[in-house]
N, C-alpha and C positions, 0 to 999 in steps of 0.2 A: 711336605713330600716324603722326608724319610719317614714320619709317622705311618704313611702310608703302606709303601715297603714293609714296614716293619708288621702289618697287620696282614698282608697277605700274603708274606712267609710265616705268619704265625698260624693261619688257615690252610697252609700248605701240610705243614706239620700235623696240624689234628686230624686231617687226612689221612694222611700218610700211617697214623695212629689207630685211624680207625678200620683200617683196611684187615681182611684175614692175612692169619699168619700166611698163609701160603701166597700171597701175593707179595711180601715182603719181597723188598730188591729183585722183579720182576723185571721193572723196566726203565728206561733213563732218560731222559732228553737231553737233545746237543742243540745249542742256538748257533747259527753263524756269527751273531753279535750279540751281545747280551741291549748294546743301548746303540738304538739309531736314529735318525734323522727324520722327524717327524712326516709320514708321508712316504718313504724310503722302502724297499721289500726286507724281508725279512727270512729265512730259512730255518727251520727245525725238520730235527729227526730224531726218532724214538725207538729205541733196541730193547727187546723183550731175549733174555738170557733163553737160554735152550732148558735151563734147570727148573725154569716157570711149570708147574706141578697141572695149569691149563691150557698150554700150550696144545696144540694140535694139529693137526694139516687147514681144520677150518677155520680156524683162529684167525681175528680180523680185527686191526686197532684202528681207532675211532679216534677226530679231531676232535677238542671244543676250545671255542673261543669264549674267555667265560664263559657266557649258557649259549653260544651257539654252536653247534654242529659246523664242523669244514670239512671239504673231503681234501684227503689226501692226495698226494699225487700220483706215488707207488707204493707198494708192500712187497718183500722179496726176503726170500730165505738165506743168508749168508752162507759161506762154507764152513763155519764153527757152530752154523745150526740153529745162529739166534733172528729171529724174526725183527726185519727193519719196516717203517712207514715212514716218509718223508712228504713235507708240506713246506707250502710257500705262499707266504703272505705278499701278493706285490704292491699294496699300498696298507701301511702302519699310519692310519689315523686316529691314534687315541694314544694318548701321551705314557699310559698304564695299562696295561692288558694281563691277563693271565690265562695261561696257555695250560691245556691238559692231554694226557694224553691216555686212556681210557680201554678197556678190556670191555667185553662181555662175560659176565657173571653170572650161573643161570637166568632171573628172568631182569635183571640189574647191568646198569652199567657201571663198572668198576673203573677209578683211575687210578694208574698204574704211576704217573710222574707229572710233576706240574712246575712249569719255570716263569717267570715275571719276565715281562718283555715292556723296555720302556724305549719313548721318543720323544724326542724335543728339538730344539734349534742349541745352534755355538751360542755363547755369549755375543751380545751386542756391544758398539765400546762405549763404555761409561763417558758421560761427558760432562760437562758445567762441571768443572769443578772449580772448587773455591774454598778460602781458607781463610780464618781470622783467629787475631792472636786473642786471646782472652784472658785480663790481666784480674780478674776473677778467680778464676780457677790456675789461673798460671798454667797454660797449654794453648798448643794450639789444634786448632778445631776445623779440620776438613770435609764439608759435603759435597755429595757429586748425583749424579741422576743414572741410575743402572741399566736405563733401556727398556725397552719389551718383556716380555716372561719369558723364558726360556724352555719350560715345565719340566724341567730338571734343575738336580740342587747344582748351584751355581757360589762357588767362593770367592767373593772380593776380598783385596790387600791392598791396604795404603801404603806407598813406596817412597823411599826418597834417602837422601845424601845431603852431605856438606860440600860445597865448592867455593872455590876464592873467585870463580871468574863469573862467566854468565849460566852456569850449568854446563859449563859445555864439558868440564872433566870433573872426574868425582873425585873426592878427597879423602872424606871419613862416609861411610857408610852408616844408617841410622838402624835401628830394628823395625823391621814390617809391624804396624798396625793395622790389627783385623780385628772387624764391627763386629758387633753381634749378630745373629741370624734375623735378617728381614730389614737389618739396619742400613741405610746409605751415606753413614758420619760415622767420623772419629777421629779420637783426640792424642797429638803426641805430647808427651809432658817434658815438662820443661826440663827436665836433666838432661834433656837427648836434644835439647835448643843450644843454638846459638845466637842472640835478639838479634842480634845484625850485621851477620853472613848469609849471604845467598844459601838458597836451599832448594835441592832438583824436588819435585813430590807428582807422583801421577796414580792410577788405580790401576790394578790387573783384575779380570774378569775370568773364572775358569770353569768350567764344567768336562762333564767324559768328550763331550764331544767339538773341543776347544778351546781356547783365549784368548783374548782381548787385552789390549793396553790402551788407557786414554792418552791423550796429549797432554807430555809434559810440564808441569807450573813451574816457572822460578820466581820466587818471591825471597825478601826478610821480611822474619817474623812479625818486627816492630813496626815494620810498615803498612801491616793487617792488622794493627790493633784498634780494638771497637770499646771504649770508655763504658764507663758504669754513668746512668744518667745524673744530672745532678738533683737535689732538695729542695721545691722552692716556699718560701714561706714570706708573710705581709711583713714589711716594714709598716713595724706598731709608730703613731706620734709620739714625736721627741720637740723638748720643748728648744732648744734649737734651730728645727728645721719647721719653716711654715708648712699649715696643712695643704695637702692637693688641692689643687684646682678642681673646679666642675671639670667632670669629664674626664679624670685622671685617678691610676692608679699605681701604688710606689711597692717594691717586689725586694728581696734578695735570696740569695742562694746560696748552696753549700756542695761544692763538689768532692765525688769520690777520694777518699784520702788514698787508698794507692796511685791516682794521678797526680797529685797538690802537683810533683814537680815535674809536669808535661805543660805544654804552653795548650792554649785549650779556645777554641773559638764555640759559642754558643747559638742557637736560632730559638726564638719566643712565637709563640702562637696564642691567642686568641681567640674567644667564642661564646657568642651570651646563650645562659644557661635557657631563654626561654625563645621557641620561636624553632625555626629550620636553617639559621645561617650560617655558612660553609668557617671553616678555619678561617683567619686571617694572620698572614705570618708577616712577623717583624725580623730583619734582615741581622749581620751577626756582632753579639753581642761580646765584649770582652770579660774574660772571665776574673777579669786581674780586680774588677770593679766589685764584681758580686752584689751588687741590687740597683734597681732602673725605676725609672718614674715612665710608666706607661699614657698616653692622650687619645686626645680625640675620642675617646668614648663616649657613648651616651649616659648622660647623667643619672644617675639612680638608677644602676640597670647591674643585674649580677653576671658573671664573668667566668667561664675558666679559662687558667691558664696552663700550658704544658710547653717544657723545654728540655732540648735535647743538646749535643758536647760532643765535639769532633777532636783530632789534634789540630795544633792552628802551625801553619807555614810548613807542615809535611803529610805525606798520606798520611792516612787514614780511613777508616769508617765511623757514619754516624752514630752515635751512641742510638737507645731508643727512649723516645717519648717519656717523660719524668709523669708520675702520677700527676692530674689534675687538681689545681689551686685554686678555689672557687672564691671571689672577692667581689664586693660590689662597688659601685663608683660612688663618689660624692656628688650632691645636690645643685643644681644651680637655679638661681634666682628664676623664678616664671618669666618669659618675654612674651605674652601674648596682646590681644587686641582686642577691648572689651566695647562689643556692641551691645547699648544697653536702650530700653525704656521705660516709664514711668507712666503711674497713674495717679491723679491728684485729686482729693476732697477737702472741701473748704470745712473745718470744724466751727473756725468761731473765725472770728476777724483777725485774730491776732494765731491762729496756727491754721496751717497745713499739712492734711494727712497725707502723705508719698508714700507708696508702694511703688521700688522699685525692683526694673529685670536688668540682669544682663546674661552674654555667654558670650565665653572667652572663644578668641581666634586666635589659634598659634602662630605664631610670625615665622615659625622655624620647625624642618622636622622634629630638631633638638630643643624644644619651648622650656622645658621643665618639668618636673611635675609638681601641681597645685596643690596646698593641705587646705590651704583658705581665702578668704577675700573678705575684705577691709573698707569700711562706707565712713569719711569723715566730712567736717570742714574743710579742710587744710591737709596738704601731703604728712604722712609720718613722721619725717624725718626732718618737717621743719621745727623749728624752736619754737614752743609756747603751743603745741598741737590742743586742737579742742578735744575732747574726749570722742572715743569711737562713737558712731549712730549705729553700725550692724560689726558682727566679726564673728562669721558666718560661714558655712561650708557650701551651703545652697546658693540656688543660682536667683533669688529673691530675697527682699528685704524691705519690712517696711518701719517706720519710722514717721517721726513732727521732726517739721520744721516753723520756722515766723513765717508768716504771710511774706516778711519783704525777701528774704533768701530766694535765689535763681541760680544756688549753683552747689553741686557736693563734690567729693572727688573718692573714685572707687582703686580699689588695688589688690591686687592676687599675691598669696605669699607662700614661701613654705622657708624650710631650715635655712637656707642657700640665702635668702634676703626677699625682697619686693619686687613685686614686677612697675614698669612704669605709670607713674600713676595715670586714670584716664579722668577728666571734668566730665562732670555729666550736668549739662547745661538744661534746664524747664524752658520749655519753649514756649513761649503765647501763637493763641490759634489766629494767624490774620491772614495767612497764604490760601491762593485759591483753590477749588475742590477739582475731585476727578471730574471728567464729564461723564464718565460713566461706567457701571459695575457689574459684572456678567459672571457666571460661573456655569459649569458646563461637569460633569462625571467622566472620566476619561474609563474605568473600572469600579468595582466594588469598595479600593481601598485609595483613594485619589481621587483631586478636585482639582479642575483646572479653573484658576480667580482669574479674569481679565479686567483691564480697564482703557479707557481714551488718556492719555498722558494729559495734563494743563498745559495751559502753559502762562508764565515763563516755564521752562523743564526743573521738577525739583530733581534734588541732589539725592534723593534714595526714600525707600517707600518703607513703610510698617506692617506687616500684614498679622495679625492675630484669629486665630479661629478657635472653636471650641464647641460644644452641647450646648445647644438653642434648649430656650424653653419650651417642654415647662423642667430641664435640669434644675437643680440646685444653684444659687448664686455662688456660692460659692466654689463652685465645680472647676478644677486648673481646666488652663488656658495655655494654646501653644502661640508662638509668636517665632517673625522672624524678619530680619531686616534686610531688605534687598538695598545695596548700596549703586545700581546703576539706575540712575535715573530715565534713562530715555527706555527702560521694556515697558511689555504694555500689559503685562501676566507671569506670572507664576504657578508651580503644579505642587500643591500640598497633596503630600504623602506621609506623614509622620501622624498616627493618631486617626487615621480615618479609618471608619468601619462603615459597612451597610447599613439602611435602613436606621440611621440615624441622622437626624435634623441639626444641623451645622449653623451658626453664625461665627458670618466671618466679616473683619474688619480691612477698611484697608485705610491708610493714611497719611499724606505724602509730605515729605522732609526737604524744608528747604534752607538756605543756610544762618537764617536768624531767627525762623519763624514754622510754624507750621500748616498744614490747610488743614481743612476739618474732617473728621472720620465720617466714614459709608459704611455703611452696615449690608448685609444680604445674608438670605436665608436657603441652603441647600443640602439636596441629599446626594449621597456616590450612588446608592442603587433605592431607588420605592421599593416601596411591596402592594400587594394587589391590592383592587377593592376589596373590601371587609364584606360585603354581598353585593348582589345585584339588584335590581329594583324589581318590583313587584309588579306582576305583570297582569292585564285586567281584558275584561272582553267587553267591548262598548255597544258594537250592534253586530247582528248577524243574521245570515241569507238563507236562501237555500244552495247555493254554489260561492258563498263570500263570507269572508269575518274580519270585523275592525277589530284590532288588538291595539291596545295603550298599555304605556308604564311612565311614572315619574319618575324623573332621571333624579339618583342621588346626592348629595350635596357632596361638595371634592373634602376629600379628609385629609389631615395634616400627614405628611409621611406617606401617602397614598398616589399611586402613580395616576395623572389622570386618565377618561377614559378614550380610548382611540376609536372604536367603533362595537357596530352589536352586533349581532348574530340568532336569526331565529329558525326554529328546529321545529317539523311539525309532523308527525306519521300516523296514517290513517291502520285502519283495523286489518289493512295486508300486508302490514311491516314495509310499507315502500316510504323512502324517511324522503324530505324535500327538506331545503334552506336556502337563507339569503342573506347575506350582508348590510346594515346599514350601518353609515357616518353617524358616530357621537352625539350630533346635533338631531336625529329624528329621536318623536317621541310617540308614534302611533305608525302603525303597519296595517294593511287588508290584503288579507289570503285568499287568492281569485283562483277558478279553476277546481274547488270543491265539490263532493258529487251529493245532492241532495241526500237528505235523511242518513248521513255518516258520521260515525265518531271518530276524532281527530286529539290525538295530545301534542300538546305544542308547549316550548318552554325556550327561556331566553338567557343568552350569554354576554354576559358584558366582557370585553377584553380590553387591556392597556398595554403598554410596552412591556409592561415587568410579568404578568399571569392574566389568565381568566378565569371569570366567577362565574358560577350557573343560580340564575334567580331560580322563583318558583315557577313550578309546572302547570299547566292549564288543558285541562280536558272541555270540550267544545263538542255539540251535535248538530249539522245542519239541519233547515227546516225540511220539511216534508213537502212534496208536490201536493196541490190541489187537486179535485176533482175532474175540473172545467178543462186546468191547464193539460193533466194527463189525455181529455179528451181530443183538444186543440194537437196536441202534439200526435195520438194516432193516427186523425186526419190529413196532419201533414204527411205521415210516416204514409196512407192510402194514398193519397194524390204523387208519391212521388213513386210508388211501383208502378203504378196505371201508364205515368209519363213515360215512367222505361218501357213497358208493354208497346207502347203505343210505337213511341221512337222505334224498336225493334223490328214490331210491324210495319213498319213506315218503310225500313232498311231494307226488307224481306222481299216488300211489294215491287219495290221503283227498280231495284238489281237485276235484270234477268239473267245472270250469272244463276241470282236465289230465286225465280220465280220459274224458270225452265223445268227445271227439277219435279215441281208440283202440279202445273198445265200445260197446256200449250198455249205459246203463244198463237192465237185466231185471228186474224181479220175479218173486220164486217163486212162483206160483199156491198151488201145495200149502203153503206156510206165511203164508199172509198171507190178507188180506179186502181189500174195497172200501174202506172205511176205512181202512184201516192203511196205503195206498201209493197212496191218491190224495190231491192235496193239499185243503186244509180249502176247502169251496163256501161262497160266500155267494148271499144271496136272490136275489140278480141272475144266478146263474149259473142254476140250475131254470126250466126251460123247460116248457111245458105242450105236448102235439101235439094238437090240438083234429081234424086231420083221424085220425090215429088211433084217438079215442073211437068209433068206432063198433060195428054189433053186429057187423060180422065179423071185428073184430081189438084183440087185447086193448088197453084204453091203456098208457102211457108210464111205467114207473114214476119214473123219473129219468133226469137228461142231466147230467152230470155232465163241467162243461169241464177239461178238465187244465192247458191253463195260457191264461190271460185274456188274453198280450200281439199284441197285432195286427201279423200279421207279412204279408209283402207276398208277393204269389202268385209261385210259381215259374215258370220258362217253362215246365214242360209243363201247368200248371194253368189253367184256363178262368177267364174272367172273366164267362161266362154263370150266372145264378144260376138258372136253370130246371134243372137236371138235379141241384138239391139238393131238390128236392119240396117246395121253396114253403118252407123250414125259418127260425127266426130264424138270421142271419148267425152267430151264435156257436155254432150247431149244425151250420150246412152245412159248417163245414171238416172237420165229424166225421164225416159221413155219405157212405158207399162206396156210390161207384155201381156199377151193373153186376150181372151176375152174376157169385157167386167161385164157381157151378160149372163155368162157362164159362173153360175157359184162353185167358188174354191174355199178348200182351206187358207183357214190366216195362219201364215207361218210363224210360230211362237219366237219370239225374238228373244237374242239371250242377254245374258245379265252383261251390264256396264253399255246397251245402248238402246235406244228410242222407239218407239212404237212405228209402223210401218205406217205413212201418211202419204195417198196418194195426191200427186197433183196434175195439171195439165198444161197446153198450152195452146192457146186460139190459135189456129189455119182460117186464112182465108187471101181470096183474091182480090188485088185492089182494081181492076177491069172485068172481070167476067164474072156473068148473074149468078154464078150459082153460088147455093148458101157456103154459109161459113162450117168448117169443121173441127175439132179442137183433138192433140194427140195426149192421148193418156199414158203417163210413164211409171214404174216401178220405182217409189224415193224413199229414204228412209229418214227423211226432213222430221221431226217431230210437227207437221201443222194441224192435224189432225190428229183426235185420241183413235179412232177406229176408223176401217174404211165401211165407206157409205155405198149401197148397192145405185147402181145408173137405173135413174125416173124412167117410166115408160113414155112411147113418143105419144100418147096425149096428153102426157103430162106437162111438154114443152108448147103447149101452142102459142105461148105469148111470144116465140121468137119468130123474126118475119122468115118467111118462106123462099122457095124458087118462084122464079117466073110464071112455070107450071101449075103455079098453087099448091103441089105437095111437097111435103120433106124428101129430100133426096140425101140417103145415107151414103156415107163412101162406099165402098165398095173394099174390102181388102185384100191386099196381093197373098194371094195365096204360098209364095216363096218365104215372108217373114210373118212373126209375130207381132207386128204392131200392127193398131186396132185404131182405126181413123173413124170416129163415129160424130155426127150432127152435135152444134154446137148444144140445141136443147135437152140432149144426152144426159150434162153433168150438172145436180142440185145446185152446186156450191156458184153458177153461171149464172143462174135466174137473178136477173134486174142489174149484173152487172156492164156494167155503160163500158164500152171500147172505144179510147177519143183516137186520133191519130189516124186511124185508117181509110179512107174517105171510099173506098173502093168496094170496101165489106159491106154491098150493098144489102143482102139476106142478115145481116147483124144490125 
């Protein structure tokens, strides 16, 4: 910070320097405060002397904050003439600023004075503090923690006195100790000590803008003292003292000579050099001894050590951590458990070749460690030992023994001594076998062996596996001894790879004897067929083809096959297939389309991949002559049927036949009954004006169809020119005269042709002839109307009594035309049953 200061009053100055003479001592600034309170206002003001050579009525001084422009707050001419500006910073947020106060200079702005404006906070109060005596440097050595920043230079002082009581009154006075700058320690030296009288000591904390005091310490000296660590180094063997034990390590030490005569308590730690294990600390050691026999360690295992030195029976502090002492432990004898087996070849009569295995089980995290292993007659260590058979670092060995030997004894050793010895007994094969030996792939790199236990239950199994042939004989072998007899499997994982052919052994251990080995032959994963079979075309159609293949022989390592798959796509790229089981050896492709080529080609699949055999290109036969004839005929007789049927459809619908005819009745084979539909009571109408004597009554009105349909445009909606008739009779009744030729009225689109029709009159008592009324209908029964015969056209109808036709007569008030039944064509030879009266009919 004063660095600071120091560079921007040196800036101030080459200003100042560089300005024209004539600005010289121009202008001044006044702060209210030169240092405030970070955030706090601030006030300046800047007087320009009256002697200023650019002075003038327009003359106008300018803020800047470093490089920013402020405005002022006033400008005002005094009564001595000199020109003032006053500003006011109401919040000081930057701990450094530099303030100017600036002219205009023709086209330039000039600064006339410039003053550093600083802010910060009071000191905070120092606290932690702490003190230890240091019999090193002979002083003592106070730190403390100084708070926050302040951002002003802030001076601490270490303080303090001699007292006789608890600090509470001063005695002698010390001299202040002051740190260096940035520093929070320091050291008073010993000629201003007393080791052991109370002593007041606290910090003062000062800057412009206040102080602080910590809270008082009273300590002595001696009773903050912190030891120099001690030296530790190996107690070398002496022939006095036996060597350590396994597991043990023997240590002494050398403490600081300015403490020898301080009573001194020590703490030991612990940590092997290899691995992540934490400290382990050994509780406190008397320093009066100076060297310890360390335990419980792991045997052959390296170590450091570090130890640190308090005073013992008064304060103090703990010294620090002694450099680390790195030692290793001594050896102990192996303890392990050696499961071992044996293979044996008969050479001659009198030797036996043994190749034996074993591997060591440690009995203890803490077992040993192994340099070797030992194959004899007789334990080591008994008198009169036969000479070693193996002494060996491997975990086999082979050797002769005599045919009559049944027994060797094996042993693990290193520096420390022998592990216990183990008998390894040859066993004869007489126990009974498994019932049965299964293995299964659980993955790529593992086998799962099963078997049926025997029984009696043996006491623990052998399992050996390895590279089936055709490996080498010689190719190692893993092996391993399951000791519970009652499981029924185990899961090899050590040494398994894919796509290799495994024999594995298994062979069960009972306690004088053993059953006899099973063999079995597995893989962790197959790999495909090596191809697929060859695929052949045996006969073929014009819509079919038999396909064969010989199925290939299963291969060693090869997975067998699960099923086929055949693939066949004709010349429009539309592809077909199908599935078949394993066991098919012949396919037929139905559903082919004559004279087409077909490539078809076949897939063997198994659990592990699929193979694609060879491809087969195929052309159905060609249609015959005869058959293509056979087949158009069918293809003629079956359009004809549909003709026919459709016409059939056409005919019998009158819905469909309306449309195209009309339907006509045959006069000469039919009656009134027989082709008109069934009347009810409501249809019979009574004509009460035709009862009269001059014209016979009405024998019947007979409506042909009841539905009320809505009048056509040329039809009238006037009901006068139907002679007064009930409504259900006037659509029936013709007006006009049909001797009289008229136009046919053109009928319009969406209805029927105009078709007249009539209906018999006659009297069932009185002679005279019958009459029939003719009405206007627009019934389709006829395609055109038919002009009315002349009367001797009618003679075949019978007559009046008179002998001649007697025509009605028409009332001259209406329109309807009462004319002789022999009148109307469509009448001639039609029979009228029912009437018994219609004598002239």
């Amino acid at each position: 910070m004063a660095g600071l200061g120091a560079w921007n009053l040196a800036r101030a100055a080459l200003i100042i320097l560089l300005l024209p003479r004539s600005l010289e001592q121009c202008g001044h600034i006044s702060l209210s405060a030169p240092i405030v309170r970070l955030g706090d206002p601030i006030t300046a003001s800047c007087t320009i002397s009256q002697n200023c050579s650019r002075l003038d009525s327009e003359s106008h001084i300018v803020w800047k904050l470093e490089a920013e422009l402020q405005p002022g707050e006033r400008q005002q001419y005094l009564p001595n003439g000199t020109l003032q500006s006053t500003i006011t910073l109401p919040h000081l947020n930057r701990s450094r600023a530099l303030l100017s106060c600036c002219l205009h200079w023709g086209n330039s702005l000039q600064i006339l004075d410039q003053a550093e404006l600083q802010a910060g906070y009071p000191p905070a109060t120092p606290h932690n503090l702490s003190c230890l005596m240091n019999l090193t440097t002979n002083s003592l050595t106070c730190q403390w923690e100084p708070g926050p920043n302040t951002h002003l230079s802030t001076n601490f002082t270490l303080k303090s006195f001699k007292s006789r009581g608890n600090c509470q009154s001063r005695e002698d006075s010390i001299p202040d100790c002051v740190p260096e700058d940035g520093q929070s320690h320091c050291s008073i030296p010993r000629k201003h000590l007393q080791l052991y009288q109370n002593m007041g000591i606290w910090v003062q904390a000062k800057n412009a803008l206040g102080t602080s005091v910590s809270p008082k310490l009273c300590l002595v000296p001696m009773d903050v003292v912190k030891l120099e660590p001690p030296t530790l180094w190996a107690l070398g063997p002496s022939p006095e003292v036996a060597p350590p034990q396994p597991g043990c390590l023997r240590l002494r030490w050398e403490t600081w000579k300015p403490s020898l005569h301080i009573d001194q308590k020590c703490e030991l730690r612990h940590q092997p050099l290899l691995g992540e294990a934490s400290w382990d600390l050994v509780g406190a050691l008397p320093s009066r001894t100076l060297q310890y026999e360390l335990c419980g360690l792991l045997p052959s295992t390296a170590y450091a050590l570090q130890m640190r030195c308090t005073r013992w029976r008064l304060p103090g502090h703990w010294s620090n951590w002694s450099p680390s002492l790195e030692l290793t432990t001594t050896q102990r004898a192996p303890t392990v458990r050696m499961d071992t087996w044996w293979r044996q070849r008969q050479l001659d009569p009198r030797t036996v070749d043994v190749q034996l295995f074993w591997q060591p089980v440690p009995l203890e995290e803490d077992s040993g460690q192994i340099q070797g292993y030992l194959v004899s007659l007789r334990p080591s260590d008994q008198a009169g030992a036969d000479p070693m058979l193996c002494n060996t670092t491997e975990l086999n060995c082979t050797f002769q023994l005599p045919s009559e030997a049944r027994e060797v004894i094996l042993e693990a050793y290193n520096t420390a001594g022998t592990s216990h010895p183990t008998p390894v007994v040859f066993l004869e094969s007489g126990g009974p076998p498994l019932g049965r030996l299964h293995t299964m792939a659980r993955d790529p790199h593992s086998l799962w062996v099963g078997w049926e236990p025997p029984s009696p239950q043996p006491r623990g199994y052998v399992i050996e596996w390895g590279l089936g042939p055709p490996s080498p004989s010689g190719s190692p072998k893993m092996w391993r001894m399951e000791h519970n007899g009652s499981i029924a499997g185990t899961l090899l994982q050590e040494n398994i790879r894919p796509f290799q052919l495994y024999e594995i052994t298994v062979t069960p251990l009972y306690q004088d004897t053993k059953g006899p080995s099973q063999h079995i032959y597995a893989y962790s994963q197959e790999m495909a067929p090596s191809h697929g079979p060859e695929l052949h075309l045996r006969h073929i159609g014009k819509t079919w083809a038999q396909l064969e293949w010989a199925p290939e022989a299963p291969e060693l390592g090869r997975s067998p096959l699960t099923h086929y798959t055949i693939f066949w796509t004709n010349a429009q790229d539309r592809s077909f297939s199908t599935v078949l089981n394993a066991s098919s050896h012949s396919f037929v492709l139905r559903g082919l389309e004559p004279s087409s080529l077909y490539h078809v080609h076949l897939m063997a699949a198994s659990q592990a991949w699929a193979t694609n055999s060879t491809s087969l290109t195929l052309m159905t036969l060609a249609l015959e002559e005869s058959e293509l004839h056979i087949l158009l005929g069918l293809f003629g007789l079956l359009v004809l049927l549909i003709c026919l049927c459709g016409a059939t459809q056409l005919c019998c619908r009158p819905s469909r036949k309306n449309p195209l005819w009309p339907s006509v009745p045959d006069p000469a084979h039919s009656s009134l009954g027989s082709w008109v539909p069934t009347i009810t009571t409501e249809d019979t109408f009574q004509l009460p004006s035709l009862r009269d004597s001059s014209m016979p009554p009405i024998t019947k009105i007979t409506v042909l169809e009841e539905e009320e349909k809505k009048p056509g445009p040329w039809e009238s909606n006037d009901s006068s020119g139907t002679c007064g008739l009930p409504s259900l009779v006037q659509a029936y009744v013709l007006q006009g005269d049909p001797r009289v030729p008229r136009i046919q009225p053109q009928p319009q689109s969406g209805t029927s042709d105009q078709v007249l029709y009539v209906q018999v009159l006659g009297s069932p008592t009185g002679p005279r002839p019958g009459h029939y009324l003719r009405c206007d209908s627009t019934q389709p029964l006829l395609g055109g109307l038919t002009p009315s015969p002349k009367s001797y056209e009618n003679l075949w109808f019978q007559t009046s009594p008179l002998g001649t036709p007697e025509p009605l007569v028409p009332n001259p008030e209406d329109d309807c035309i009462f004319e002789p039944l022999f009148d109307f064509p469509l009448l001639q030879g039609l029979r009228v049953s029912g009437v018994e009266g219609l004598g002239g009919f």
